[in-house]
N, C-alpha and C positions, 0 to 999 in steps of 0.2 A: 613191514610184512614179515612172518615168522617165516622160517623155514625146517623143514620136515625132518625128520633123523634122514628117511633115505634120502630124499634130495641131497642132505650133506655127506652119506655115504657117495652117491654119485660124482660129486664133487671133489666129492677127496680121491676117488679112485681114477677119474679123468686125468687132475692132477698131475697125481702122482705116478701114474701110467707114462704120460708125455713126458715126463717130468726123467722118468729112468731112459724114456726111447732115447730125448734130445740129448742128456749127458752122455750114453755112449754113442751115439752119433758127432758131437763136437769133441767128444776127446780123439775122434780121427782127424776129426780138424784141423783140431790146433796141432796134434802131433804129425802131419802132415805139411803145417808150413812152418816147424820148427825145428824136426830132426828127422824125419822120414828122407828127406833128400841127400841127408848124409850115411845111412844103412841102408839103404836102399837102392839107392842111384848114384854109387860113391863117386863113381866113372864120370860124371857129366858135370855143366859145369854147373855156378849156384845158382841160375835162373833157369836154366834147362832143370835141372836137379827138381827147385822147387815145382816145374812146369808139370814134370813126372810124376812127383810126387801126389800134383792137382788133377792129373792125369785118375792115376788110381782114384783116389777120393771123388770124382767127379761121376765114376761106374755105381757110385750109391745113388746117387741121385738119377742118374738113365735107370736104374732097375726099378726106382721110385714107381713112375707108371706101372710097370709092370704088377709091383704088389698091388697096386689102387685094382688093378683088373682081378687080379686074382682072389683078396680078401675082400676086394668090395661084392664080388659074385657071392663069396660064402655065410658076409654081413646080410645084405639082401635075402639073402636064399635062409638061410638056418638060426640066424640071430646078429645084431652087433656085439655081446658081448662074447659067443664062439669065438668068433672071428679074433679078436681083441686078446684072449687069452693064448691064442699060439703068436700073435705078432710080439707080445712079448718073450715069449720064449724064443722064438725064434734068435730076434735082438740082441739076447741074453747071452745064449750060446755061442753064437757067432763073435761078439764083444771080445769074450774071456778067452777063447782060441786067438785073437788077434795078440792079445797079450804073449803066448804061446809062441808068437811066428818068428824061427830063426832070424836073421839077417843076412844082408846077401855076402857077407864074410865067409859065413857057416857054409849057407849053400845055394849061391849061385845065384841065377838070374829065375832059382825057385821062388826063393823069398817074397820078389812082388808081386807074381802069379798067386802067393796065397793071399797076398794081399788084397789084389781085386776081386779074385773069388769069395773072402768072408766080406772084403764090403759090397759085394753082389749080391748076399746074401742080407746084410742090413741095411741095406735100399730097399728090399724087397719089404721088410718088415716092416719101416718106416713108410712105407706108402700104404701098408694097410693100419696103420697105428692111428692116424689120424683124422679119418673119418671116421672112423668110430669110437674114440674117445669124445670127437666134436658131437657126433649124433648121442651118445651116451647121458652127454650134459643140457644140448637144444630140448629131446626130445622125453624126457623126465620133467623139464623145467615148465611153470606155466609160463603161459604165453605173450605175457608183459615182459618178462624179466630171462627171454632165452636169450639176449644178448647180452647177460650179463653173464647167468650161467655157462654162457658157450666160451668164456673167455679162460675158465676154468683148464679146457682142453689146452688152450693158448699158453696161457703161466709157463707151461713147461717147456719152452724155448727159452725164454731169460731163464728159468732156476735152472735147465740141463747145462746152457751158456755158463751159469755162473758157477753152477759145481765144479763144469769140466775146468776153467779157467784155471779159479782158484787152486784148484789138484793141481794142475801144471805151473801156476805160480808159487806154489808150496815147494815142491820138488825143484823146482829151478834155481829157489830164492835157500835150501838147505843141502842140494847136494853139488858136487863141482860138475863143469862140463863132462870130465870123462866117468864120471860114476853114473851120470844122465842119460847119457848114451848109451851106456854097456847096459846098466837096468831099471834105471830110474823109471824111461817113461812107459814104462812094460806095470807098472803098479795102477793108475786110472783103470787099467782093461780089466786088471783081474778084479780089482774091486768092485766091480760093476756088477760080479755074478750074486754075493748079498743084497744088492736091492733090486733086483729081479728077480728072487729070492720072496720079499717084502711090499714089492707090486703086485703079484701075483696073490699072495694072501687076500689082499685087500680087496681085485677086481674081481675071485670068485663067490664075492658077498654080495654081489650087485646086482637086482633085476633084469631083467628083458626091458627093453624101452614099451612103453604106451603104445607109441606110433607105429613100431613093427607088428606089435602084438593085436593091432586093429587094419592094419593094410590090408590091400586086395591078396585075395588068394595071389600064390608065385604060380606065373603061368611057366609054359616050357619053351620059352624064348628065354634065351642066356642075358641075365643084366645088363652085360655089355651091350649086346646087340640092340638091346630096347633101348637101353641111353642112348646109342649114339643118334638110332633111329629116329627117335621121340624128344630128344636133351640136348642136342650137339650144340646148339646156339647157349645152351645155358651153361655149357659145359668152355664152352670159350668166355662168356662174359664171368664163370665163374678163374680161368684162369688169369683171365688179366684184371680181375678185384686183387689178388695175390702177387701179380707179378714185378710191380713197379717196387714192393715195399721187398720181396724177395732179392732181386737185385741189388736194394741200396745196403738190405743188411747185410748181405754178404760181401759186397764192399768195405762197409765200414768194421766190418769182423775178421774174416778167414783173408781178403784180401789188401786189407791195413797190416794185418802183423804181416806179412811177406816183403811185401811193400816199405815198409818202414824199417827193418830190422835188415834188406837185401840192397834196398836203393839208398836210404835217408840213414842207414848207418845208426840207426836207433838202438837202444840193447832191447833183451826180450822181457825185459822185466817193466821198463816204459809200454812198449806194444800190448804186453798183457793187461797193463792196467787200464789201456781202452776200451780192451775186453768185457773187463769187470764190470766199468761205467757204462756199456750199450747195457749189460744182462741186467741192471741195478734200476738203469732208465726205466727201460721195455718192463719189468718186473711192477715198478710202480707207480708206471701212470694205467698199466694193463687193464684194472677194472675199472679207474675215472671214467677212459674213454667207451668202456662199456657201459656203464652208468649212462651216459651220454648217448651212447648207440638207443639205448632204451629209451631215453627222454625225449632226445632231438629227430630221430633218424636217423638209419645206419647210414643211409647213402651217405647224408652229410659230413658224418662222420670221415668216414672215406674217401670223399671229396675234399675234405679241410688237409689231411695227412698225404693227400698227394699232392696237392697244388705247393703244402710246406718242402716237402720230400724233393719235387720238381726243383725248388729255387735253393735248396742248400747242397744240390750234384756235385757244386764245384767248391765253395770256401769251407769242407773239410780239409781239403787238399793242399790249401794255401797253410792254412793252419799244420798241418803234420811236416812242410817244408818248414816250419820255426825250428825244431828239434826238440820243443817244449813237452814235457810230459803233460802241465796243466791245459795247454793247448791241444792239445792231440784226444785228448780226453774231453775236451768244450766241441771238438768237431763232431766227434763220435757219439757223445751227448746228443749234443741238439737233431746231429740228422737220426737218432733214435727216437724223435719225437715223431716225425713224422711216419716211420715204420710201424710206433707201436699204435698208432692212431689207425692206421686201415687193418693192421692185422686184428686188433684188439677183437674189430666187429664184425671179422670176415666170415666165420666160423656161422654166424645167426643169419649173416645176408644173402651166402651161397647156400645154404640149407634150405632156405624157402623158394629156390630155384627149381627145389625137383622135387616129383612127388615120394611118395616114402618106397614106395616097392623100387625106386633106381635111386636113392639120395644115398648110399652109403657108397656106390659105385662111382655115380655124378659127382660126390663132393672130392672123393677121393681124388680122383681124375683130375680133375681143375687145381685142386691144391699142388698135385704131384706135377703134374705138368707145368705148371709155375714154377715148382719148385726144383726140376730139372734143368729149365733155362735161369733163370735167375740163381737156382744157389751151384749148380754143375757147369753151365757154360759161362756164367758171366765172369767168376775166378779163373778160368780156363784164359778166357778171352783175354783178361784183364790185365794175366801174367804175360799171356804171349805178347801184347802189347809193349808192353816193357822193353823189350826186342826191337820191335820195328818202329816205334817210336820216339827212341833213344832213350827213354825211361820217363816220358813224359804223360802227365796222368790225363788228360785231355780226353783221350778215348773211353776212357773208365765212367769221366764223368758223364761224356755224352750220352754213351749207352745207357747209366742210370737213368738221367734228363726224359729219353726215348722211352722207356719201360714207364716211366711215372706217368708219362701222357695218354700212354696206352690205355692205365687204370681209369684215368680219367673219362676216354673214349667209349671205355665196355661199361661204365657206370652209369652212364648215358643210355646207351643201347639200351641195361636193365632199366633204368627209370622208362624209359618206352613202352618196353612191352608190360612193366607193371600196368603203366597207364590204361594202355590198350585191352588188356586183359580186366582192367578193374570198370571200365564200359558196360559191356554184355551184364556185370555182375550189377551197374547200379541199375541198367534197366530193369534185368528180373526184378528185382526189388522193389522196383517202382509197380509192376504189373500187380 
């Protein structure tokens, strides 16, 4: 089946949109459980330090909601591509000033206060970045092949993953500790403002989507209020499709490198190259399992990557206790198989949850609020664990284990009320 010049402008602007959010979003990441605890929190000790450090980083992900409210009212209300071209900007700017932010040598216990205000600021973005890049891609696309196209949105978590790594594996692997410190890791931020720069090009070449452009008149009820009103069940079955697969990757990412490099005495050049192999995984099996979303069914789909996801909670674990760089990388592998399987098709099976005049709000929501607990509390959780359980990873894994079954549970719920809703529809039919 051909596809369209704009379909592939859409597609590349989806992308490459996600694609700039996630890189400057994970360069907080990794820089936060690699050297933030030491310019920042010089005072505390290396698990407190990095706990602080997940501390700040984790205020992106609590604002997360907040943009999904905020940009998804403006998506809904005036366009998704509006909306779309300030969450980049926003991201952008905020990014390059982080670059920017003294340390607390310079000045004080200011330093992390700017810290969490500019990632207050790109939580906010990133919660409205991604419903409407997913709707950009679903809702241009025909209707055979939106879970293919919607994967497009997707991509840009493994390539921001593997930019941002890479930039930090470069710098690690060419400048010494203290030249890393003083400015090394201050280069990802500011680089970030050229392709924000080159997103922004691209996205303002893009249509209106079909489906906003054909929805009901916007009445004078605020989006939110209509979702919650009207969508709250679908808005939960849509966060725990996300949640189980959120959980593990940020397990096996942001809280593998701390983990390994704090407790298991790993260097950070091992740790990174786990990194690489989740972004490399996720990157490409992404459109297989989209393929598959389209052939088999999503649910399926998402049923297979959780039930995998469920049983591999714990024998990463064993495996990063080897000290093996080839092992550490086969943990982080394999449980990216099962992440990249439910996220792959999430993007087309939460979309069709909600009707088009609250879907940029609804999707938002569901995504961000998965993405809250799972990528903001479960690192939170994960570190402090380490603490009360002598460093033992048991809790990490269970909580994973718990969130995969979750997915399982609200996958269920939706296959129900498809069911029940696709009734009423075969009787008219029959009439």
């Amino acid at each position: 089946m051909t596809t369209s010049p704009q379909m592939r402008r859409v597609a590349l602007a989806s992308a490459l949109g996600t694609s700039i959010e996630w890189y400057d979003f994970f360069i907080y990441t990794t820089a936060s459980a690699l050297v933030f605890n030491q310019l920042f929190f010089p005072t505390l000790s290396p698990v407190a330090g990095v706990l602080s450090a997940f501390a700040t980083y984790a205020v992106g992900y609590i604002a997360r909601p907040l943009g999904a409210v905020v940009f998804g009212h403006f998506g809904d209300r005036i366009g998704r591509k509006k909306s779309l071209v300030w969450t980049l900007l926003m991201m952008g700017i905020a990014t390059f000033l982080v670059g920017l932010v003294p340390t607390h040598a310079s000045i004080g216990n200011l330093a992390p206060l700017l810290l969490v205000v500019l990632r207050f600021v790109q939580g906010m973005a990133v919660g409205g970045e991604w419903g409407g890049a997913a709707l950009l891609s679903v809702e241009h696309a025909p209707r055979e092949r939106r879970t293919f196209f919607g994967a497009f949105a997707q991509i840009g978590s493994p390539v921001g993953l593997l930019l941002a790594t890479s930039m930090f594996a470069v710098l690690n692997g060419t400048l010494s500790a203290e030249q890393f410190a003083a400015w090394g890791w201050r280069l990802p931020f500011l680089i970030s403002i050229v392709l924000v720069v080159v997103g922004f090009v691209v996205r303002m070449k893009v249509a209106e989507t079909p489906d906003f452009e054909q929805s009901a008149p916007r009445s004078d009820v605020l989006p939110i209020v209509q979702c919650l009103r009207t969508s709250w069940r679908q808005i939960v079955v849509g966060l725990g499709i996300f949640v189980g697969g959120f959980a593990a990757y940020y397990v096996l990412t942001t809280f593998m490198l701390a983990y390994t490099t704090t407790q298991l005495g790993l260097s950070r050049s091992t740790a990174l190259a786990g990194q690489i192999v989740a972004a490399v995984v996720e990157a490409a099996l992404m459109f297989v399992f989209a393929s598959m979303g389209d052939r088999y069914g999503k649910g399926k789909v998402i049923a297979w990557g959780a039930v995998a996801g469920l049983l591999w909670a714990v024998p990463p674990f064993w495996l990063f206790g080897t000290g093996s760089a080839l092992w550490l990388c086969v943990g982080v592998g394999v449980g990216l198989v099962g992440v990249t399987a439910t996220y792959s098709v999430g993007a087309a099976y939460v979309a069709q949850l909600f009707a088009p005049r609250v879907r940029y709000t609804g999707m938002s929501l569901s995504y961000q609020l998965a993405g809250a607990i799972g990528g903001g509390l479960v690192p939170l959780f994960s570190t402090a664990s380490l603490g009360w359980s002598g460093g033992h990873y048991w809790p990490v894994a269970l909580v994973t284990a718990v969130f995969y079954a979750f997915t399982l549970i609200c996958l269920r719920i939706g296959r129900a009320r498809e069911q029940a809703a696709a009734i009423p529809a075969a009787q008219a039919a029959a009439l």
